[in-house]
C-alpha positions in Angstrom: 20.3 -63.9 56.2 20.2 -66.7 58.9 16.6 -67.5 60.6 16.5 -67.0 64.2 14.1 -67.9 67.0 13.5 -67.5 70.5 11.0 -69.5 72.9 8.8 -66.8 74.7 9.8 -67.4 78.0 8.8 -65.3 80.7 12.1 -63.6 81.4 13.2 -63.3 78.1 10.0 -61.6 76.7 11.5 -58.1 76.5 14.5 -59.5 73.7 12.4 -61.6 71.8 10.6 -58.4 70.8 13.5 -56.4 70.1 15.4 -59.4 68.5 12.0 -60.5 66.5 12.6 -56.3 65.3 16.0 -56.8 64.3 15.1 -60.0 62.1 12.5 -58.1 60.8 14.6 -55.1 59.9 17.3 -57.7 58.9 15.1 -59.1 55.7 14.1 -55.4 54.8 18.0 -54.7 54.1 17.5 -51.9 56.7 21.2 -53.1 58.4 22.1 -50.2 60.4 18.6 -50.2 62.3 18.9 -53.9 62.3 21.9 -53.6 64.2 21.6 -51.6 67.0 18.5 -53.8 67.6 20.4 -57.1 67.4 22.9 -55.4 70.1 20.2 -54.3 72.0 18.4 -57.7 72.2 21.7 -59.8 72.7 22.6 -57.4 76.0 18.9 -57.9 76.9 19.9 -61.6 76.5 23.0 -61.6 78.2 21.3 -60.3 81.3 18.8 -63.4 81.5 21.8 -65.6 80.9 23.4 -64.1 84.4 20.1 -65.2 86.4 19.4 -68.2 84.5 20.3 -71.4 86.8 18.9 -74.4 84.6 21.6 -75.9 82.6 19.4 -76.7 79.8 18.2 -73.3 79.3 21.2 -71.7 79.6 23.1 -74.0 76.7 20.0 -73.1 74.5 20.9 -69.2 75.9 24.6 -69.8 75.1 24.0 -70.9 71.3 21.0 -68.3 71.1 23.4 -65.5 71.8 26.1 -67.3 69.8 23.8 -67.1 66.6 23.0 -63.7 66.8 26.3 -62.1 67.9 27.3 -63.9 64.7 24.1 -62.2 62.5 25.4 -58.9 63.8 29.0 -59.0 63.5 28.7 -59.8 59.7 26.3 -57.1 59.5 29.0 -54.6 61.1 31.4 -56.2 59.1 29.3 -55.2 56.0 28.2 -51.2 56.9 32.2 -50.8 57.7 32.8 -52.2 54.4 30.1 -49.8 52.6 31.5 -46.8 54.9 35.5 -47.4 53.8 34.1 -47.9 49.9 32.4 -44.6 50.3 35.7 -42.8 50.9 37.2 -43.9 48.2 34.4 -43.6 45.5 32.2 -40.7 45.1 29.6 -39.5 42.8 28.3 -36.2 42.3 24.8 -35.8 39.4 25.4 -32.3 38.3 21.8 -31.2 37.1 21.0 -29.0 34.0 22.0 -25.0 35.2 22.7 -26.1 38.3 24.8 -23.6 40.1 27.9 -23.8 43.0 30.1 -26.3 41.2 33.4 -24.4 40.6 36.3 -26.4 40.2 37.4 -25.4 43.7 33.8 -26.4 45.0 34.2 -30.3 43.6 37.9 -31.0 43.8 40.2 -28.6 46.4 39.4 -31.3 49.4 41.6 -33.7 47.4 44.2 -31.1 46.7 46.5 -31.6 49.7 49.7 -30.7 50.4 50.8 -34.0 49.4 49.8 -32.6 45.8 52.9 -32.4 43.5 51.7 -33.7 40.1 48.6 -33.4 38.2 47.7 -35.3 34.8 45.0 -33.7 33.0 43.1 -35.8 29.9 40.5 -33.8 28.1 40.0 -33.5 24.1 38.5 -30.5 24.1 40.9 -28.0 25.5 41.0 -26.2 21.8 38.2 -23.1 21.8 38.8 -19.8 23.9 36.4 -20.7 26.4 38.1 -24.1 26.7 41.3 -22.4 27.2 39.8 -20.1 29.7 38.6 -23.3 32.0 42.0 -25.2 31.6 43.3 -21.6 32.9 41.0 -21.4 35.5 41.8 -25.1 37.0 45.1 -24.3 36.7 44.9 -21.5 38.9 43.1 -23.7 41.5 45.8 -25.8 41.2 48.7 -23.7 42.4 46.8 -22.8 45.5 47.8 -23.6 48.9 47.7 -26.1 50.4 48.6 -28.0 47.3 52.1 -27.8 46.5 51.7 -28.4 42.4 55.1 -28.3 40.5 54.4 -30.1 37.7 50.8 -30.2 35.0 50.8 -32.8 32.8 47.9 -32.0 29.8 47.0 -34.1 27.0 44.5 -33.0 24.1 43.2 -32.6 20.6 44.3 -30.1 18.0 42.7 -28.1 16.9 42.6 -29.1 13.1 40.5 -26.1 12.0 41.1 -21.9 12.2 41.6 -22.5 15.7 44.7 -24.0 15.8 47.2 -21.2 16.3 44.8 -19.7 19.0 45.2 -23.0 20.8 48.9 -23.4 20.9 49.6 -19.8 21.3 46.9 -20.0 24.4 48.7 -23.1 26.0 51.8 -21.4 25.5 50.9 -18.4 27.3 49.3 -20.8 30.0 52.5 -22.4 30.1 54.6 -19.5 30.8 52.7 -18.2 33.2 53.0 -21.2 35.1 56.7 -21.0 34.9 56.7 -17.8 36.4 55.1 -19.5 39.7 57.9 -22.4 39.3 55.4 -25.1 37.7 56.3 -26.7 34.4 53.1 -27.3 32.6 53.9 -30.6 29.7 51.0 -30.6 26.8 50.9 -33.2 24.6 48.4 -34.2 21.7 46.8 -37.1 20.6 44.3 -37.6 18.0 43.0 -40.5 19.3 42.0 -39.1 22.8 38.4 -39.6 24.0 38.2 -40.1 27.7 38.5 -37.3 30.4 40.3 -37.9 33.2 42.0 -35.9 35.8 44.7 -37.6 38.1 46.8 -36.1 41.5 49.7 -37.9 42.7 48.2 -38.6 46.0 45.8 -41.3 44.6 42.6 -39.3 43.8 41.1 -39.8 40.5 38.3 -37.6 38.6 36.2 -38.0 35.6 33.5 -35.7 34.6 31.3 -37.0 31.4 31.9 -33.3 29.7 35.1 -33.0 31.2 36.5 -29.3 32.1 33.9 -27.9 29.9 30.4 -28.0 31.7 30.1 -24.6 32.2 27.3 -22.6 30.2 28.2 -19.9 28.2 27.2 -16.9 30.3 24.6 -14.5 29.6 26.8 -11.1 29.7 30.4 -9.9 30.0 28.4 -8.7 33.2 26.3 -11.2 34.2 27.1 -13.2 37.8 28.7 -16.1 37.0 31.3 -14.5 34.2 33.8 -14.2 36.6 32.9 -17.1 39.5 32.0 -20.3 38.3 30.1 -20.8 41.7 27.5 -18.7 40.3 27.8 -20.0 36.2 24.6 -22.4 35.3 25.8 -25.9 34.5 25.1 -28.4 31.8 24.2 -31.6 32.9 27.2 -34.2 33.5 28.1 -36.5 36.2 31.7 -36.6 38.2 33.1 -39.9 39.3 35.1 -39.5 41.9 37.9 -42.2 43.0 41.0 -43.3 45.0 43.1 -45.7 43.3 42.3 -47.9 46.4 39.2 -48.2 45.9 39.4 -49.6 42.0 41.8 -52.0 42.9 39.7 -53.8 44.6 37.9 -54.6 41.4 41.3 -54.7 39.4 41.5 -58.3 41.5 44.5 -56.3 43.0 
């Protein structure tokens, strides 16, 4: 942050204030506030400038002004910086039976109509719950305004009892997607750890428990069994990104 200083001269008393503000606000990393104060105090400055007849006060006017219209154009330059990362990355703290985080409640604003392909990475899409949430985002997916045609799914299997239950589930998740025109592709690794969701319009997800941060609800007819707005939560965080954002720190 560059040091700045004004001579209290009579007609310039009102900006030195606001100015000697803006420094202030400056060192305390409070930028925005610091800003409109800087403006403030360089207009205040400008205005002295237009009645100022001594040459020698107005050159030390000239590079006064000069120096802070500098300060605050790197500090604009900054705060439009932070404002274009923040569109690009987002992070939402889910906390422990939290409520009002359906799938449609974190990710539908993403799900334009520019939408036509969806990757889906999650291990654990194996037990009938599990099954039941894939389902579930599937059906958010074919929604308008999105204009889905094709789910791409990688997972686990299901080594245990639960292995037939899992590939006759994804089957029938399968077909039924066919039956709206969407080809649903599931492939296994055993390898898999990571859970990432991916759209074709740039937007990236990843949620610590993945599609499965849902609590087991407390009835067959208890609110919350059938909308997941109203289902307590498990603790987990959701990264949010645009793949313009992390290219910036690709080096890209």
């Amino acid at each position: 942050m560059a040091k700045f200083s004004l001579r209290h001269d009579p007609d310039n008393t009102a900006a030195v204030a606001v100015l000697k503000r803006a420094v202030e606000l400056d060192a305390e990393y409070r930028y925005q506030q610091a800003l409109v104060c800087y403006q403030e105090g360089i207009d205040m400055l400008l205005q002295v400038l237009k009645v100022t007849k001594d040459s020698s006060k107005r050159c030390t006017l000239r590079t006064k002004i000069s120096n802070y219209m500098d300060r605050a154009e790197n500090i604009k330059k900054y705060l439009d910086q932070e404002k274009e990362d923040g569109k690009y990355h987002k992070q939402i703290k889910i906390e422990e039976n939290a409520t009002g985080f359906s799938y449609e409640s974190l990710f539908k604003e993403y799900l334009h109509e520019s939408v036509t392909e969806v990757w889906i990475e999650d291990p654990y899409i194996r037990q009938t719950h599990q099954l039941y949430n894939f389902l579930r985002f599937c059906e958010m997916l074919i929604k308008k305004p999105s204009k889905v045609k094709t789910i791409h799914l990688l997972t686990s299997v299901d080594e245990g009892f639960g292995k037939a239950q899992q590939s006759s589930g994804l089957e029938e998740i399968k077909q039924s997607l066919w039956s709206h025109r969407v080809l649903l592709e599931v492939e296994y690794s055993s390898s898999i750890h990571d859970r990432e969701i991916r759209f074709n319009n740039g937007w990236m997800i990843k949620i610590g428990r993945g599609l499965d941060y849902f609590k087991r609800p407390q009835g067959r007819f208890s609110l919350g069994y059938c909308d997941l707005d109203l289902r307590p939560c498990h603790e987990t965080t959701v990264d949010i990104f645009h793949n313009r954002h992390t290219k910036k720190y690709d080096g890209q």
